[in-house]
C-alpha positions as CSV (number, residue, x, y, z in Angstrom):
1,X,144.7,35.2,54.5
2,X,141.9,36.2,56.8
3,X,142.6,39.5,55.2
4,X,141.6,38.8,51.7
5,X,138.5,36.2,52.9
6,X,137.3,39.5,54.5
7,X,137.5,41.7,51.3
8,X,135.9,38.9,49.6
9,X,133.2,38.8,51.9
10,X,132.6,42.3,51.9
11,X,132.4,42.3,48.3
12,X,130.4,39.6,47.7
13,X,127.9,41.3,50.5
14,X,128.0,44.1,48.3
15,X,127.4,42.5,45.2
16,X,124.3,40.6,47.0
17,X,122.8,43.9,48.4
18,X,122.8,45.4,44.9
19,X,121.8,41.9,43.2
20,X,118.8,42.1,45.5
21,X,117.7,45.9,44.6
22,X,117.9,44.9,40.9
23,X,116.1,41.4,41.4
24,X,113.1,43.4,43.4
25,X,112.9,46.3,40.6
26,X,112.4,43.9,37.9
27,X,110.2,41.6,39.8
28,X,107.7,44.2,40.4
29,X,108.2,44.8,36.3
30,X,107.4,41.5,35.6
31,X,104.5,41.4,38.3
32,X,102.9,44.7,37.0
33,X,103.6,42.9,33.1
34,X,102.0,40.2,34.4
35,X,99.0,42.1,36.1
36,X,98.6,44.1,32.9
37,X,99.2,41.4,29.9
38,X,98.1,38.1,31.7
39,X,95.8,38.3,33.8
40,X,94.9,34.9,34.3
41,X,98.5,34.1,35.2
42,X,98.6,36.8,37.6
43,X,95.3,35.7,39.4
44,X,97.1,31.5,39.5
45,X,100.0,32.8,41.2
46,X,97.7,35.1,43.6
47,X,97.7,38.2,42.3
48,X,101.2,39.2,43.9
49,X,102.8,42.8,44.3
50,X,106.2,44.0,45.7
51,X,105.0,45.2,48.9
52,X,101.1,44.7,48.5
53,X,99.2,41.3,48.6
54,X,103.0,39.6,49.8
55,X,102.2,36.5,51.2
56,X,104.2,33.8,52.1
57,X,101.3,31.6,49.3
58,X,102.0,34.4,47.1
59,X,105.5,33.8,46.9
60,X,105.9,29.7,46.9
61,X,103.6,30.1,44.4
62,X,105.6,32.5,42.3
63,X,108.2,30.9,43.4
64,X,107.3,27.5,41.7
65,X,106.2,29.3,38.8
66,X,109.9,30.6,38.2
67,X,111.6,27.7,39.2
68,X,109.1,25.2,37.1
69,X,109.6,28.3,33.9
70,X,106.0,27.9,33.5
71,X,106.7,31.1,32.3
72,X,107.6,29.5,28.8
73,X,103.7,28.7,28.3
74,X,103.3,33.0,27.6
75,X,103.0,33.5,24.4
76,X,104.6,37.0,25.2
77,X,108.5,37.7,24.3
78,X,108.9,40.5,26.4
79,X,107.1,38.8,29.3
80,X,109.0,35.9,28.6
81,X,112.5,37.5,28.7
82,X,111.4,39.6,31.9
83,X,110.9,35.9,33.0
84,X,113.9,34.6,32.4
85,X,115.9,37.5,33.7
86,X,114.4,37.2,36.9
87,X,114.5,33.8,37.3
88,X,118.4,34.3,36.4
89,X,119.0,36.8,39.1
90,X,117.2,35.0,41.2
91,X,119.6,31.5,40.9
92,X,122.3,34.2,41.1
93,X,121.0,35.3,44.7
94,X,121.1,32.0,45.9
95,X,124.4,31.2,44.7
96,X,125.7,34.3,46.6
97,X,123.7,33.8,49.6
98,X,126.0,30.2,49.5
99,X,129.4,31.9,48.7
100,X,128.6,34.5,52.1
101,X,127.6,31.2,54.2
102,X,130.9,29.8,52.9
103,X,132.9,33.2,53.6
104,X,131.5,33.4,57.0
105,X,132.5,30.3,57.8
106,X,135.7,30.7,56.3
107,X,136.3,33.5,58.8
108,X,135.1,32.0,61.7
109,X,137.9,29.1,61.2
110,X,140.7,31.2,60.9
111,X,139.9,33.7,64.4
């Protein structure tokens, strides 16, 4: 049993690590959409980049913004599905991050 819990982890680890690479690529899409096709958004939620001007304001305040989909205000569809998706993977993430707190505990029962 503490066999297969440990594939599972490891898996699910895996699945997290490339669920992040995706989730940063297309958030810097959608920041550099965002930067480029609505401005005034961009400037409310601080004018955020990947790397550059990430702080943690920045990010509660992108944060919000994708967890309130105040997104659905752009009058954009590309912008808006960009949105979505990365609101999506995001949800994802955290559901993961939960299954790998589960996992590890999981196998620190059964030592």
């Amino acid at each position: 049993m503490r066999n297969v819990i440990g594939i599972v982890f490891i898996t699910v680890f895996a699945v997290q690590f490339l669920g992040t690479i995706v989730y940063l690529f297309n958030a810097a899409r959608l920041f550099r959409r965002l930067e480029q096709q609505h401005k005034g958004v961009h400037e409310a939620i601080g004018s955020p980049l990947l790397f550059m001007n990430n702080t943690p304001r920045n990010n509660i305040l992108f944060l919000r913004w994708i967890w309130n989909r105040d997104f659905r205000d752009l009058d954009d569809p590309k912008s808006l599905a960009l949105a979505s998706l990365v609101r999506s993977l995001l949800l994802s993430l955290f559901f993961g991050f939960a299954v790998l707190i589960a996992l590890f505990v999981a196998l620190s029962v059964t030592l």
